[in-house]
VOBA-1610 file (N, C-alpha, C; in pm, whole numbers, padded with zeros to 5 digits, always signed):
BEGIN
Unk+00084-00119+00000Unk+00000+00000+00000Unk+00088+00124+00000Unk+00033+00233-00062Unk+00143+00373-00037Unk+00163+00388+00082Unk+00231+00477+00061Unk+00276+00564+00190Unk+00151+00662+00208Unk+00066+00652+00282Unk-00041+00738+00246Unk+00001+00867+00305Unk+00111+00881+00462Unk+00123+01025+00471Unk+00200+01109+00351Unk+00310+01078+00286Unk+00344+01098+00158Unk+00210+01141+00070Unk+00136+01060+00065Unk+00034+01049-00065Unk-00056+01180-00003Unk-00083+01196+00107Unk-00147+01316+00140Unk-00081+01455+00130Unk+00037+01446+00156Unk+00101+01584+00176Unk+00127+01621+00002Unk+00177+01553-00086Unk+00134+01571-00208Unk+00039+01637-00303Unk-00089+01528-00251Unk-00197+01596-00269Unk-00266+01759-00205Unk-00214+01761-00085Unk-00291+01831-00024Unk-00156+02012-00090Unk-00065+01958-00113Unk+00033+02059-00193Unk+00005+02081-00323Unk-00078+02012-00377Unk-00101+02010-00531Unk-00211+02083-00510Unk-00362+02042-00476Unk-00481+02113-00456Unk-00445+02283-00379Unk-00396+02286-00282Unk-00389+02420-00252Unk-00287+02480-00345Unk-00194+02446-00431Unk-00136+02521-00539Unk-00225+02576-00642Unk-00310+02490-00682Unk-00388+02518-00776Unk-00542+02632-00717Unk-00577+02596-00632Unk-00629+02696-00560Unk-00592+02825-00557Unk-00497+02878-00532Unk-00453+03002-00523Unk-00367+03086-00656Unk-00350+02947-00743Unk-00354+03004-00890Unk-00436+03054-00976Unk-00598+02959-00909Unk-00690+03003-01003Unk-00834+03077-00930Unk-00789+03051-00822Unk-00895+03134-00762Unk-00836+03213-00565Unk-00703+03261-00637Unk-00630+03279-00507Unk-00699+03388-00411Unk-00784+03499-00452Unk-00829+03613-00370Unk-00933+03470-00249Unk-01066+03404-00326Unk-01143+03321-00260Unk-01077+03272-00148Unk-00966+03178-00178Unk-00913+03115-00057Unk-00772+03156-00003Unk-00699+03211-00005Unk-00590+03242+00029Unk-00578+03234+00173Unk-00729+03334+00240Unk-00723+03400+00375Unk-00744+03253+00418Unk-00857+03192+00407Unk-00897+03044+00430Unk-00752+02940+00462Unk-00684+02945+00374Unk-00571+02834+00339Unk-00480+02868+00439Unk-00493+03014+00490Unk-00381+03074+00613Unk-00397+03019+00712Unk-00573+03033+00733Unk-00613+03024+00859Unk-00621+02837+00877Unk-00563+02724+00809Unk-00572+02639+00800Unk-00424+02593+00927Unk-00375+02674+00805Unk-00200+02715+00894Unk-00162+02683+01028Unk-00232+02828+01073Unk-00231+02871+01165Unk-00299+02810+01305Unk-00402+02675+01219Unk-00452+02619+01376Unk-00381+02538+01382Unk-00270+02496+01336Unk-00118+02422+01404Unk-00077+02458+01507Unk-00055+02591+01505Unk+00031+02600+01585Unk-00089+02691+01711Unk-00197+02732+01680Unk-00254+02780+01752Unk-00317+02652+01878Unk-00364+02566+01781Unk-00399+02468+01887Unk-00301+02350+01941Unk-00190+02416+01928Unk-00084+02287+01995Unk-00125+02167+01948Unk-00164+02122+01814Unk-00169+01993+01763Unk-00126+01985+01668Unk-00048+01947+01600Unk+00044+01940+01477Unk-00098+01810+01424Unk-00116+01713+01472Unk-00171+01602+01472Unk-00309+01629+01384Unk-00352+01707+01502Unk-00479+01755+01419Unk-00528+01872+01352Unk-00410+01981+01274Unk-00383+02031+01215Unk-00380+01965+01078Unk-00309+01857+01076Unk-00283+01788+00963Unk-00393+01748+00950Unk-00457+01693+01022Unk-00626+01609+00990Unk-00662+01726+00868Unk-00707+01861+00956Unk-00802+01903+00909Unk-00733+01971+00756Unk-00632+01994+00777Unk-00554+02040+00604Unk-00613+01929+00486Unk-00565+01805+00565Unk-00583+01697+00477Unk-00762+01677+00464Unk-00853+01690+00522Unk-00999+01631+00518Unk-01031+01803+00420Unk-00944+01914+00465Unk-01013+02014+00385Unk-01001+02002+00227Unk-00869+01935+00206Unk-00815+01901+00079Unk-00949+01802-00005Unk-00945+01695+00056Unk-01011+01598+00036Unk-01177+01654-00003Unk-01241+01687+00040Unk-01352+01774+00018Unk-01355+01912-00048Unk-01239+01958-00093Unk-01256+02087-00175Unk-01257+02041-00342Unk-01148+01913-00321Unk-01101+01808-00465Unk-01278+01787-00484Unk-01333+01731-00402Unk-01484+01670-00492Unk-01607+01743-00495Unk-01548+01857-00400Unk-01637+01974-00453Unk-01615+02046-00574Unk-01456+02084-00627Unk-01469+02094-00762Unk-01480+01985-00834Unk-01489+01898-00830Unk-01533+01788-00919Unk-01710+01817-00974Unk-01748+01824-00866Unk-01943+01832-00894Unk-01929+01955-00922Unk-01882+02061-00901Unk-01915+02203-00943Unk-01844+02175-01078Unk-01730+02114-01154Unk-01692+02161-01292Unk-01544+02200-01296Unk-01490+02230-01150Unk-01392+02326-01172Unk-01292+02251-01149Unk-01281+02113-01199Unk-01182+02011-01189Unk-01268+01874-01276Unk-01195+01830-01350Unk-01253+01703-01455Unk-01254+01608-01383Unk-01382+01583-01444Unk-01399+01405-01394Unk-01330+01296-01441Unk-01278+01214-01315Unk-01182+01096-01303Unk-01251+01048-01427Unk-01123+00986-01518Unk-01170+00861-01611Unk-01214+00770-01533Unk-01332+00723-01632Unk-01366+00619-01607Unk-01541+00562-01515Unk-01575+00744-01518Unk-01675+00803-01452Unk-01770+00892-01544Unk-01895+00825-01577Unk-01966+00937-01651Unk-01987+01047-01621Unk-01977+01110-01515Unk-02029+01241-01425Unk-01992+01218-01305Unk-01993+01350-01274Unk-01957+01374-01125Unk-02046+01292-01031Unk-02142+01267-01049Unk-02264+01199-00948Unk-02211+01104-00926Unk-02182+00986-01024Unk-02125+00841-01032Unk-02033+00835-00935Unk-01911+00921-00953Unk-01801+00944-00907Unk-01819+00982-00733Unk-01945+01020-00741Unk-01954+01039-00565Unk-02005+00981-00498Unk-02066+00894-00576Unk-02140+00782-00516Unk-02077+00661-00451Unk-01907+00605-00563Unk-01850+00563-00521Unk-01769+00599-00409Unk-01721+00701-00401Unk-01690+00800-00268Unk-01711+00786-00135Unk-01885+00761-00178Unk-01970+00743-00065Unk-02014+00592-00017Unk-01981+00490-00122Unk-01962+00364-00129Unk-01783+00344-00019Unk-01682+00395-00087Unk-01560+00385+00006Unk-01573+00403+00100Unk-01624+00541+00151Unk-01609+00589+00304Unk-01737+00492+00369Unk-01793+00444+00338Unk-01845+00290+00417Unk-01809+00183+00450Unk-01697+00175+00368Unk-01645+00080+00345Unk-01507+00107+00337Unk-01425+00141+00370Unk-01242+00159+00340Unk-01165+00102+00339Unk-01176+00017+00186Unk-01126-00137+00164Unk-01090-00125+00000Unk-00960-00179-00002Unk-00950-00187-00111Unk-00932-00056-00204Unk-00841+00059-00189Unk-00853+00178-00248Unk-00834+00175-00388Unk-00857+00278-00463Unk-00867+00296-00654Unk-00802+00374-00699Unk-00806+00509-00667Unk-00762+00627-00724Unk-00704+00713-00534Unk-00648+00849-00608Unk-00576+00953-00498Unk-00678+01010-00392Unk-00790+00945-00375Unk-00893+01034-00343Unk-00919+00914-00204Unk-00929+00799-00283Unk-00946+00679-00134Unk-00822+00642-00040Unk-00694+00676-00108Unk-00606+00668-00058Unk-00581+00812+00060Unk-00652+00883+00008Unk-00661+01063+00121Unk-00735+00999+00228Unk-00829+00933+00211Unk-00960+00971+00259Unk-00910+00841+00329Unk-00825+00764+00356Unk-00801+00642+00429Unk-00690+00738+00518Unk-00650+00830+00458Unk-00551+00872+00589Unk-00592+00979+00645Unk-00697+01039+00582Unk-00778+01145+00670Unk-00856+01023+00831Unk-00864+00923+00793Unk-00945+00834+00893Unk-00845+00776+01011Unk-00730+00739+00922Unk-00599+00732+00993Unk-00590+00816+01115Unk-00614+00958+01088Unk-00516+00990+01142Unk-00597+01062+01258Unk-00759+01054+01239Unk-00885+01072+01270Unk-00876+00973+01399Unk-00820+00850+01369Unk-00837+00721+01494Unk-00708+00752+01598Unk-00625+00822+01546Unk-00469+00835+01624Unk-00541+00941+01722Unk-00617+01060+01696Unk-00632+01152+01836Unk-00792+01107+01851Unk-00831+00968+01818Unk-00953+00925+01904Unk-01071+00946+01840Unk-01060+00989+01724Unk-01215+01033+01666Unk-01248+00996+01532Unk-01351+00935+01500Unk-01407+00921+01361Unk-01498+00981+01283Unk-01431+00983+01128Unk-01489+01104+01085Unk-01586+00998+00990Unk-01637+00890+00958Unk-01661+00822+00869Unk-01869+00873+00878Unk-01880+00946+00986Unk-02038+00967+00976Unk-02059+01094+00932Unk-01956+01179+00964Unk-01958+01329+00900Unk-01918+01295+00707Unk-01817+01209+00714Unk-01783+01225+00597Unk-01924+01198+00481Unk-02024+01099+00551Unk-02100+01051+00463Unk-02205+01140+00419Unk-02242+01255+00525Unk-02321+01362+00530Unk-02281+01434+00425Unk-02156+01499+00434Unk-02090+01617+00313Unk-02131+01525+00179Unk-02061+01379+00172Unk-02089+01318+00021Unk-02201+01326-00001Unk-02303+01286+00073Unk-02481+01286+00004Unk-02510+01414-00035Unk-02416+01559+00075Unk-02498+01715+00018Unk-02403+01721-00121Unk-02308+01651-00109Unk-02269+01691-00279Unk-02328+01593-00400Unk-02385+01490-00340Unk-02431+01421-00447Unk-02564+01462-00501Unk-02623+01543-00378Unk-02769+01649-00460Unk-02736+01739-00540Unk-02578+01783-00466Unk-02542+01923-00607Unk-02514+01860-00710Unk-02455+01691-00697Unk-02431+01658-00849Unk-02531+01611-00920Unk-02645+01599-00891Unk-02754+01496-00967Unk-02839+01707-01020Unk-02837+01785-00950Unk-02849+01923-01002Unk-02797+02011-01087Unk-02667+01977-01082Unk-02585+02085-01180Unk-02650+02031-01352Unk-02677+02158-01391Unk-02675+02206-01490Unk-02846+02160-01520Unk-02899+02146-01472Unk-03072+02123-01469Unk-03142+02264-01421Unk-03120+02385-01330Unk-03138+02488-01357Unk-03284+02453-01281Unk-03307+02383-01173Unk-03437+02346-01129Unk-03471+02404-00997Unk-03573+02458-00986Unk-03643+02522-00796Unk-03638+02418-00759Unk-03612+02386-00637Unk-03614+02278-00506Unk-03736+02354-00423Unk-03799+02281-00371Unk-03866+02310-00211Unk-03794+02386-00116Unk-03827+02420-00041Unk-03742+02497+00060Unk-03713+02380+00156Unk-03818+02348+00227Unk-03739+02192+00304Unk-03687+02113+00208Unk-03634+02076+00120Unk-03595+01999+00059Unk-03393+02026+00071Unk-03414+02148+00026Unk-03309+02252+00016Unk-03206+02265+00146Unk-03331+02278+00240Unk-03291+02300+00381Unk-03230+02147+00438Unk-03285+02070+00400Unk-03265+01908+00451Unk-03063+01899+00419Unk-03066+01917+00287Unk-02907+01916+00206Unk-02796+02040+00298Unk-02866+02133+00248Unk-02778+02246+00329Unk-02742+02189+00524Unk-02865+02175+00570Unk-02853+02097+00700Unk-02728+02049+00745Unk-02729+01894+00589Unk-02623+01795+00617Unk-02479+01836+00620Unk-02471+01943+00493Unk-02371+01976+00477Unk-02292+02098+00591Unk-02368+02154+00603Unk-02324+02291+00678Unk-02305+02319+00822Unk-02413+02178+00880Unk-02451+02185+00985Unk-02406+02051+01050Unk-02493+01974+01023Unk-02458+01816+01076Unk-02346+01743+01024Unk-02262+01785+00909Unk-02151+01707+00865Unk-02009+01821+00858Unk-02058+01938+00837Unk-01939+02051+00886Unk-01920+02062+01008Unk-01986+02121+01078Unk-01989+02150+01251Unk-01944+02019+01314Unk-01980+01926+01313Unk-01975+01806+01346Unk-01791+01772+01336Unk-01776+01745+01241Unk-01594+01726+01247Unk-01576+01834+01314Unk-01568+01974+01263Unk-01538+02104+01333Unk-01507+02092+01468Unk-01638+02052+01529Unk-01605+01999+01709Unk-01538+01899+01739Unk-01493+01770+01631Unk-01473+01686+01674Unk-01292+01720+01718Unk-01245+01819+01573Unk-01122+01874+01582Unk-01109+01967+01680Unk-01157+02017+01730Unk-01122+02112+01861Unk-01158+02016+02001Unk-01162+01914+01977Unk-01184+01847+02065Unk-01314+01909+02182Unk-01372+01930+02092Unk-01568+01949+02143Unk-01629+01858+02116Unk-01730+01806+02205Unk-01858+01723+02200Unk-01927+01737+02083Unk-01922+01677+01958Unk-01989+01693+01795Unk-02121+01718+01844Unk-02216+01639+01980Unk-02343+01684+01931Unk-02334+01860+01992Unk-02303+01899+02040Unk-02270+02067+02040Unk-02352+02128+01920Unk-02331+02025+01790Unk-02382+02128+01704Unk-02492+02198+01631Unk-02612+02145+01692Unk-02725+02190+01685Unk-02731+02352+01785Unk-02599+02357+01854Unk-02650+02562+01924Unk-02536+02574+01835Unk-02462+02518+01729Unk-02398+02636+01653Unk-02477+02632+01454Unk-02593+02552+01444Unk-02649+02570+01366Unk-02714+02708+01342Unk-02751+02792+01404Unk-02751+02956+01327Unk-02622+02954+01249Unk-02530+02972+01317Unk-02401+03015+01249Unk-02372+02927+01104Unk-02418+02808+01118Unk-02401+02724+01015Unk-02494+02746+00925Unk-02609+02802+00900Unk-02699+02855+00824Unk-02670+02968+00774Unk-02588+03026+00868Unk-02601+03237+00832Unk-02465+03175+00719Unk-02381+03098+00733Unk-02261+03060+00631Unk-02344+03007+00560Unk-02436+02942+00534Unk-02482+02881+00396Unk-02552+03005+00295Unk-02624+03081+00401Unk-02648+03246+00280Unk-02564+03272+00260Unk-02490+03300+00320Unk-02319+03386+00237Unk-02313+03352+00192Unk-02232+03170+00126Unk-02184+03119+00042Unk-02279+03134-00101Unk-02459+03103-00070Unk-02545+03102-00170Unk-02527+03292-00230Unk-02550+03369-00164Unk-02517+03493-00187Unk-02367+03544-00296Unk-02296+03488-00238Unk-02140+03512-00297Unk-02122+03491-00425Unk-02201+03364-00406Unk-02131+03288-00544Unk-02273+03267-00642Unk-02379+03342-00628Unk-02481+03343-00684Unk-02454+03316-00811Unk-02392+03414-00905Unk-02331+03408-01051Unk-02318+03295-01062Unk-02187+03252-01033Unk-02093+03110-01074Unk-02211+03013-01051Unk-02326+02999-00962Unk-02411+02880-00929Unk-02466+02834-01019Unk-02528+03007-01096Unk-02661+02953-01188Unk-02552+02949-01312Unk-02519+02970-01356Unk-02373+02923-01447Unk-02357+02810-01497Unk-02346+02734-01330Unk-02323+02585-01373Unk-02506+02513-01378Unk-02533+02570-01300Unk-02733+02547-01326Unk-02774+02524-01198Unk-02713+02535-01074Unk-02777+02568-00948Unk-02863+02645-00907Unk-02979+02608-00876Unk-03055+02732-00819Unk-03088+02712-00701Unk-03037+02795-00609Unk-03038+02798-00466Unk-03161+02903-00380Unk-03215+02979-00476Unk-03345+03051-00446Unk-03480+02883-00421Unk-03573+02919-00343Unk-03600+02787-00308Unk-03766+02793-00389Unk-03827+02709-00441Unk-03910+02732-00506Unk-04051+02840-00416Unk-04059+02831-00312Unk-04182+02930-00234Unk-04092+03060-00264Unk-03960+03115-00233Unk-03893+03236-00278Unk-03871+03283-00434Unk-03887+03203-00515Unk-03930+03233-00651Unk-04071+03244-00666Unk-04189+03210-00572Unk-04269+03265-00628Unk-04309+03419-00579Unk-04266+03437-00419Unk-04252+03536-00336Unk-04210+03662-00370Unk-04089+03627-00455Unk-04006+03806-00530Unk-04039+03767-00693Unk-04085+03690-00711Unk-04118+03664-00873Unk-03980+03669-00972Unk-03926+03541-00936Unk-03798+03505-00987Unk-03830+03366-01066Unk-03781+03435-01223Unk-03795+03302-01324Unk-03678+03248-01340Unk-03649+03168-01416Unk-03560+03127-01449Unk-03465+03226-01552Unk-03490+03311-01642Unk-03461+03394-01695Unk-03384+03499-01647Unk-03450+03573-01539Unk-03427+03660-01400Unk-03297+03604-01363Unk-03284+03471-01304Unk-03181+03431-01267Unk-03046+03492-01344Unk-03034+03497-01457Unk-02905+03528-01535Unk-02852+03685-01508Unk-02953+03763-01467Unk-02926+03885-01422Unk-02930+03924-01301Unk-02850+03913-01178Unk-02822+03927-01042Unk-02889+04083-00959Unk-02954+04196-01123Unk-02990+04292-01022Unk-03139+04339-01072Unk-03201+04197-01158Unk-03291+04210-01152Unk-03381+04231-01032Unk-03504+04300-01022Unk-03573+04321-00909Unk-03644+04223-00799Unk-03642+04116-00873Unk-03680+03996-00800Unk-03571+03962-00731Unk-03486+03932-00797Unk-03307+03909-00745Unk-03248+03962-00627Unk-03319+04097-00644Unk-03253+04212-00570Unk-03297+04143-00428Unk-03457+04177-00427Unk-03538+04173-00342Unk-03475+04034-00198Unk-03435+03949-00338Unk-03436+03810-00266Unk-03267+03805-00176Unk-03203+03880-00225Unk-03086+03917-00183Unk-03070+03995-00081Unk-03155+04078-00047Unk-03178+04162+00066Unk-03241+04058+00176Unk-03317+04010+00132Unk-03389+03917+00216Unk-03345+03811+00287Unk-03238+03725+00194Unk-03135+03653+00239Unk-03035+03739+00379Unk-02955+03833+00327Unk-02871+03932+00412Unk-02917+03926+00526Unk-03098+03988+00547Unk-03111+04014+00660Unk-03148+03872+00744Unk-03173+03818+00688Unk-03200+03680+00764Unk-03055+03645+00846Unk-02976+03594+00715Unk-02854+03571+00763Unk-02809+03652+00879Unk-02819+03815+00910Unk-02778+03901+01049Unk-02851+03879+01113Unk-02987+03825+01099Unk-03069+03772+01215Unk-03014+03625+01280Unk-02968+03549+01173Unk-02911+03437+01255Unk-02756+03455+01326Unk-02693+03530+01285Unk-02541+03567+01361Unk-02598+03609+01513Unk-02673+03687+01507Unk-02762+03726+01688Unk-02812+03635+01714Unk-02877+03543+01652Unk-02927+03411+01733Unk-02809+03338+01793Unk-02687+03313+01710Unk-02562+03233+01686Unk-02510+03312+01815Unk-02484+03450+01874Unk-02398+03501+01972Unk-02532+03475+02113Unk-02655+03444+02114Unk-02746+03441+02201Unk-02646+03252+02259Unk-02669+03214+02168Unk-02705+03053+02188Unk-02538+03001+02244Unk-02469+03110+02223Unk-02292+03017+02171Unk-02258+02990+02337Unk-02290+03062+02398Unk-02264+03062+02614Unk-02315+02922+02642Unk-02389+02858+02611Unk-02468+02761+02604Unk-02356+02646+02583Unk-02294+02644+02454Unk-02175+02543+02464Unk-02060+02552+02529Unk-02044+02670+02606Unk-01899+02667+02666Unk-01826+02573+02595Unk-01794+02659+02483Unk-01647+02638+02398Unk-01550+02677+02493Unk-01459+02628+02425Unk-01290+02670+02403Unk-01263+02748+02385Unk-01111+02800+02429Unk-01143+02960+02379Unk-01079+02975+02231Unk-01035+02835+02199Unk-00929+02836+02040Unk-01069+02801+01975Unk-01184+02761+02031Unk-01301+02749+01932Unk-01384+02851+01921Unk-01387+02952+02059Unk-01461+03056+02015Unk-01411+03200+01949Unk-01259+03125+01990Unk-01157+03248+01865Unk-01175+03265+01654Unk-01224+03098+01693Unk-01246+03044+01571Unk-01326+03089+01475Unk-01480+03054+01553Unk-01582+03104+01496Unk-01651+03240+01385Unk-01579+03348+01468Unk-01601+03472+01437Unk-01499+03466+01310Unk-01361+03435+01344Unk-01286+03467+01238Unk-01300+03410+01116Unk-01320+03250+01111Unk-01352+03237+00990Unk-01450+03207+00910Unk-01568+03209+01023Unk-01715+03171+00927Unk-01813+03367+00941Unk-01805+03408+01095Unk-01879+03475+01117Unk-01849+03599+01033Unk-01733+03676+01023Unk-01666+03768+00984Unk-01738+03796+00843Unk-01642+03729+00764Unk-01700+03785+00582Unk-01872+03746+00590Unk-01937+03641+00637Unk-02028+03641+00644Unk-02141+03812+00646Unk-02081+03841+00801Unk-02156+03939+00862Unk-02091+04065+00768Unk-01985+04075+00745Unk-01904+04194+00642Unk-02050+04215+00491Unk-02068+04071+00437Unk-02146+04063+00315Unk-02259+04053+00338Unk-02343+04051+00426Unk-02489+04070+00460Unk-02470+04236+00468Unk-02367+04274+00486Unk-02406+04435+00529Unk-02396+04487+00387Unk-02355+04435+00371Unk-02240+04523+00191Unk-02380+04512+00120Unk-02427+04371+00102Unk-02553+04361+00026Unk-02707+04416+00080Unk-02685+04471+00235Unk-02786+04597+00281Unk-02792+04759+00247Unk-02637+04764+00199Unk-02590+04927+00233Unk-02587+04928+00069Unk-02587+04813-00020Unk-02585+04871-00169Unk-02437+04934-00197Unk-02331+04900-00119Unk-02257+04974-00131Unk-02165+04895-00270Unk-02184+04804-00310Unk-02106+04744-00398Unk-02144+04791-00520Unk-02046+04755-00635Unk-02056+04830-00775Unk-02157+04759-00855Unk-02222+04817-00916Unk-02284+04732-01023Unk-02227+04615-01105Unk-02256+04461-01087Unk-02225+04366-01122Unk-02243+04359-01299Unk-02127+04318-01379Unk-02204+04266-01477Unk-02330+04193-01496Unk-02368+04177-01615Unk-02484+04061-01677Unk-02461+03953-01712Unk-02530+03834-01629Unk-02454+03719-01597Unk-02444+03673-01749Unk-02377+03598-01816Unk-02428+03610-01941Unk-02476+03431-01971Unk-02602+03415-02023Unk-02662+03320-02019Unk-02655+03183-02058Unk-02611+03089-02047Unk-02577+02970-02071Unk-02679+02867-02146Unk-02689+02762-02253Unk-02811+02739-02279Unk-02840+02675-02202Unk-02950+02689-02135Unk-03032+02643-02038Unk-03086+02488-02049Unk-03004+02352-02048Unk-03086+02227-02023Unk-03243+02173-02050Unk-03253+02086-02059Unk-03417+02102-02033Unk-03399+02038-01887Unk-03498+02102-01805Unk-03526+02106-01661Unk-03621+01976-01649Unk-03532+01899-01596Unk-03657+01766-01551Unk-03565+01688-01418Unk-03658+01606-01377Unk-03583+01579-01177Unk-03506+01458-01281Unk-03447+01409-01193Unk-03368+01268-01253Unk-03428+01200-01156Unk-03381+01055-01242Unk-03483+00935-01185Unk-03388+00879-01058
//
């Protein structure tokens, strides 16, 4: 078998190279602050975890988003995550650079006592909805929407999150505001690039609410758009005050409650304001992609 710590540090040097070549402003600050909980939390150990599990999950997030090709040998990204999600059940027998990570992300997960194999399965299923979605350009339900975002943001992010600061994972139902107010940002941020690839993260009751078509979508300051963008913002600053009500409640750490603010709460709360105060420049016109025909998959 490889050397899998080799095989990780590799990888995890290759993916963040390419990261900051092609989209270095996005993650740079991110990739610092990866750094820095080495030495902040006196764990070299689990420092490395989380470099390596961030690696591992950014690789198959650009995979389903586009912004990295699909492994030969895989019709689509979906296929490809399914098996993913087939491995991390199973971590037997590895194939490609991805089971061989993801065996030493677990590695190294069992060395300071903790397993990530129930979080991991959460993130794969919320990406396997973005992959069975991309490029279908389809309204979801709002619980439907909410169920995925949940897994991902909440119950399968937060969840390792605590497990690495050495917090109690179920903790994370009082830091779910915070894990929601980060899922508007992210849907907010990257609005453009979503519907692009054919995500639509407006939820079908909010398309009918600000009267957002599919059309609308391609233009970010259309009035429906607008509306729904404001609406998002303020929600999202309503949940950061829920998130500082509820956080006394977990008596964190203080390297976890140093954490929080800096790297989820911050740009979050910075871009709910920016997108209240109008203070940003007029965005181009998204420019329109041919649109799929829109039907659920079987």
């Amino acid at each position: 078998m490889k050397n899998l710590k080799e095989h990780a540090r590799q990888m995890r040097r290759q993916i963040f190279e390419y990261q900051l070549r092609t989209r270095g402003a996005k993650y740079r600050s991110f990739l610092r602050y990866l750094r820095l909980f080495k030495y902040a939390a006196f764990s070299p150990l689990r420092g490395t975890f989380l470099e390596s599990y961030y690696t591992l999950m950014r690789y198959l997030d650009d995979i389903v988003d586009g912004d990295a090709p699909v492994p030969e040998g895989f019709p689509n990204g979906a296929a490809y995550v399914e098996e993913k999600i087939r491995f991390s059940e199973k971590p037997e027998a590895p194939r490609d650079a991805v089971d061989y990570l993801m065996l030493y992300c677990f590695e190294v997960g069992q060395r300071f006592g903790a397993n990530f194999q129930e979080e991991t399965a959460d993130i794969l299923h919320s990406l396997l909805f973005d992959a069975h979605r991309r490029d279908k350009l389809l309204f979801f339900p709002e619980k439907e929407l909410m169920y995925h975002f949940h897994l991902l943001d909440i119950r399968g992010t937060i969840r390792a999150t605590l497990k690495i600061f050495k917090e109690d994972p179920d903790k994370y139902e009082i830091l779910e505001p915070l894990g929601l107010a980060s899922r508007f940002y992210y849907d907010l941020r990257d609005f453009g690039a979503d519907v692009r690839a054919g995500y639509i993260n407006v939820s079908m009751e909010d398309s009918r609410l600000f009267s957002i078509s599919r059309q609308s979508l391609f233009d970010v300051h259309s009035p429906g758009v607008q509306r729904w963008f404001r609406s998002q913002a303020q929600k999202g600053l309503e949940l950061l005050e829920e998130h500082h009500r509820k956080l006394p409640l977990g008596r964190f750490s203080l390297l976890a409650r140093a954490t929080f603010p800096l790297v989820y709460e911050a740009p979050a709360r910075r871009f709910f304001r920016e997108v209240l105060q109008r203070e940003e420049p007029p965005a181009p016109m998204i420019k329109k992609a041919a649109a799929p025909a829109a039907h659920p998959w079987g």
